[in-house]
N, C-alpha and C positions, 0 to 999 in steps of 0.2 A: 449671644444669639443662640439660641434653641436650633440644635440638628434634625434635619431631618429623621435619622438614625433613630434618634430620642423618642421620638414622636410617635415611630411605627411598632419600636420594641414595646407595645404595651398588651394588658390581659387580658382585651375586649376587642370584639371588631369595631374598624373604625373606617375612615375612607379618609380620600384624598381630591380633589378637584383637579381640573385645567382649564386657566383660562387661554384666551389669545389676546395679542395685543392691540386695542384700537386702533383703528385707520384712521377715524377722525372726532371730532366732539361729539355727532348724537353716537358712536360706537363708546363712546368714551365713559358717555353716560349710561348706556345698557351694560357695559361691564360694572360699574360702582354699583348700580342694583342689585345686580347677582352677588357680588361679593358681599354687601351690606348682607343680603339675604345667607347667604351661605355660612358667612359669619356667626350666624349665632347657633348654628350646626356642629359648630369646634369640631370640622375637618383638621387631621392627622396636620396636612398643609395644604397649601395652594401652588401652585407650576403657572407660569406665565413663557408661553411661546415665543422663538424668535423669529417667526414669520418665514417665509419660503425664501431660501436663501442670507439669511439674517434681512431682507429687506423692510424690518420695520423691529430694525434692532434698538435705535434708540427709545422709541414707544415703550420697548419689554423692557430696558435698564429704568424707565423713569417710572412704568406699569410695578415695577415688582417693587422697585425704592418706595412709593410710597404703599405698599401693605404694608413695607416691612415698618415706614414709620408714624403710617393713621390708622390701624388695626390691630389684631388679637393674634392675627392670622400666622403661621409661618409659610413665608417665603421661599420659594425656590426659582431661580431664572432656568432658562435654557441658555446654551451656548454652543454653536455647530461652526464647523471648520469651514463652512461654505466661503470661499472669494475671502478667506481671509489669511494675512500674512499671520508669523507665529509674533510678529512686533504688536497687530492689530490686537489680535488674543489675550496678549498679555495687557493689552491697553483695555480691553474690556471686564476683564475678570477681576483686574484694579479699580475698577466701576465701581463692580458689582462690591468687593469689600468695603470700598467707599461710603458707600449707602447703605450698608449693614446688612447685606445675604452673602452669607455664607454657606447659600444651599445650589447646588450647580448640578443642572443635567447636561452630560457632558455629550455629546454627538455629533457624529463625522455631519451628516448632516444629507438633504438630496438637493442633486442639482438644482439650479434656479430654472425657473421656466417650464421642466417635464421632468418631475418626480423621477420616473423610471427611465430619463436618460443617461450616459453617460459621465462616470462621474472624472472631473477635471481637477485635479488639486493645484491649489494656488501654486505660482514660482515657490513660493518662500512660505510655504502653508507645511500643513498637514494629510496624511492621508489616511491616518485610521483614528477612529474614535479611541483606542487604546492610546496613543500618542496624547491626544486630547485630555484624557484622564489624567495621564502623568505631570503635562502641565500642568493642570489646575491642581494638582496637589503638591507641584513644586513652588507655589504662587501662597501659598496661606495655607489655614486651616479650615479647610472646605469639605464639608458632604459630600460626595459625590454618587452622583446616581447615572444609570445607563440607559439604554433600549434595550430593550427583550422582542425575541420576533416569534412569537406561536405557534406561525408558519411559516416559518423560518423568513430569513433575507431573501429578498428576488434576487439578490445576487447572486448567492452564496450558492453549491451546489446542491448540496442539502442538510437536512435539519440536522442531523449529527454534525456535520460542520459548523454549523450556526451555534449548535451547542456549546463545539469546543470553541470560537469565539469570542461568545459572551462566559464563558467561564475564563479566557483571558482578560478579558476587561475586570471580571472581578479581580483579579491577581496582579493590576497593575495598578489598582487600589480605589476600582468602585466600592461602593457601600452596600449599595442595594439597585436593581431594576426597575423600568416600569413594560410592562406589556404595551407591544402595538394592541390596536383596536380587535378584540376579537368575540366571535359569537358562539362560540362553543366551546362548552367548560371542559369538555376532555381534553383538547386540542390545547388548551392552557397547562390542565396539570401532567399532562403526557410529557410539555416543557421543562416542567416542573421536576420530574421524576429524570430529564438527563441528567440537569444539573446539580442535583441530587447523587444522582448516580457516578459524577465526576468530582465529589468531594465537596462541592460547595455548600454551604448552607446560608449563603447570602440572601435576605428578601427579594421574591419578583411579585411586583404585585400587575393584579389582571389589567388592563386598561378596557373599563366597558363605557356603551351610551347610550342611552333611550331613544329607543327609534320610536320618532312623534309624528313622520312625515315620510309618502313616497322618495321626496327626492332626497332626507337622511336615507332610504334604505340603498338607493341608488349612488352614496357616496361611499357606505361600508367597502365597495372593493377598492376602489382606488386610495383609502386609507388602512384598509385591513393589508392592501397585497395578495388576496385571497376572495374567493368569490364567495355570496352570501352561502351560508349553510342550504340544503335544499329543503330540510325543516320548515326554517324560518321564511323563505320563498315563499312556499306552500301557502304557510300561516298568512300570510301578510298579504303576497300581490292579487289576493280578491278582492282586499278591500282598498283599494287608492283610489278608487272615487267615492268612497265614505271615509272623510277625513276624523270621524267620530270615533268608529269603528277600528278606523287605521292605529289611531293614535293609541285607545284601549287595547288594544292588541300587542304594541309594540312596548309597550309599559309592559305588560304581562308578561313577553318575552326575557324581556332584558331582566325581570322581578325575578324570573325561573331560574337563568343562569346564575344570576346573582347566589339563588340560596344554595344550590349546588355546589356551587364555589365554597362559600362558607361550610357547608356539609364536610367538607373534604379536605378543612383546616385550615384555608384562605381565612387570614382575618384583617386583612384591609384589602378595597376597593379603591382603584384609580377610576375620577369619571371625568371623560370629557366632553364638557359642556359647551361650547361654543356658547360662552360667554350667554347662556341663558340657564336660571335654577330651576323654573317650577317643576319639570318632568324628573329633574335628577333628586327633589325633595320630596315627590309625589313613590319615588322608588323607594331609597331612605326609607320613609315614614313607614312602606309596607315590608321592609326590610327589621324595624323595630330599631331604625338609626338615628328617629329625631328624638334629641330630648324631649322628655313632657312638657315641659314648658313651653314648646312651640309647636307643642301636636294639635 
């Protein structure tokens, strides 16, 4: 099975996707579209989510099992500590080897119910994504990837904390990061430059998304952790009653950070798609990321 690792070390820019996992059959079916579509893009790889709380965890073992065995694609699941025992854990990441992903993002995970509540670890759980790493690397021969937070954890006191952090998860044997969702390319590589600055030189790659829609711009904080840039405010909330307007605009956006990023020696792209392609192929293509054959 092809690592994640393998994938990212290459001498071109490249990206990567995420999906989420269906709730039901017509979700079922708008995900195999995008993926059908995405697929002939030969993304880095694909991430499949474990819904809030793992609550739609088996979805994501049966979601990733079969990329990993009706596609081209490389596999990564997610796996978060949330409400789960370190018995349940092991019983999951034995799944996942089952079915052939051996690519795992490893995360504490947030409460079920309200993101920025409270976090609860199981009697017989886990309480840091570092823990989490360990085991999945005392379980097989697994990839392992992290979270990166741009603007830092809402926990966490602050971004130099969060720095040193996530440079302990690298040292307890992640591989590589992915960025939360974020809208500003400084604020990424500023990230970029701690952990830099603390000796690592493990990949984080940016987590970006094409804002198509008022109500995408209106979910960037509650998934950023971070309020929208006042830039992009600016640019955007004249137009949400031209959904025309809206849309071209927000492509433009995400196109800008995008090549910035790259400017600056980013060479792969995480995008999270909620399980829809055209805007994230629509970017790509102006990025000079789709093959010719499917330009």
């Amino acid at each position: 099975m092809t690592s994640v690792l393998e994938r990212i070390h290459v001498d071109r820019v490249t990206f990567s996707v995420e999906f989420m996992p269906p709730r039901d059959d017509a979700d079922e079916q708008i995900l195999w579209n995008s993926i059908r579509e995405l697929e002939g893009l030969d993304p880095a790889f694909v991430s499949v989510t474990y819904g809030a709380g793992g609550s739609r965890r088996d979805r994501t073992i049966r979601t990733t099992g079969r990329v990993a065995r009706e596609t081209t694609l490389v596999p990564m699941a997610h796996l978060t500590a949330v409400d789960h025992s370190v018995a349940e854990l092991r019983n999951v990441i034995g799944w996942y080897a089952a079915v052939g992903v051996h690519n795992v993002l490893a995360l504490r995970g947030d409460p079920p119910g309200d993101p920025m509540g409270e976090w609860v670890k199981h009697p017989q759980g886990l309480s840091y994504a570092t823990e989490l790493v360990q085991l999945v690397r005392e379980l097989g021969d697994f990839c392992v990837g992290v979270a990166a937070f741009p603007y830092g954890h809402p926990r966490c006191a602050d971004i130099e904390t969060d720095a040193d952090r996530l440079v302990e998860k690298f040292h307890a044997g992640a591989d590589f990061a992915i960025g939360q969702l974020c809208y500003d390319a400084e604020t990424f590589l500023r990230l970029r430059d701690r952990v830099v600055a603390r000796g690592s030189d493990a990949p984080i790659l940016p987590g970006v998304m094409p804002l198509t829609t008022p109500r995408m711009l209106a979910k960037v904080e509650e998934l950023s952790g971070s309020p929208v840039p006042e830039k992009i405010a600016t640019r955007l909330e004249p137009l949400v009653d031209d959904p025309a307007a809206f849309r071209a605009a927000g492509i433009d956006v995400i196109t800008e950070m995008c090549e910035q990023l790259l400017s600056e020696g980013v060479n792969l792209l995480h995008f999270y798609t909620f399980n829809r392609s055209k805007a994230t192929k629509e970017v790509l293509g102006r990025l000079g990321l789709v093959p010719s054959k499917t330009s």
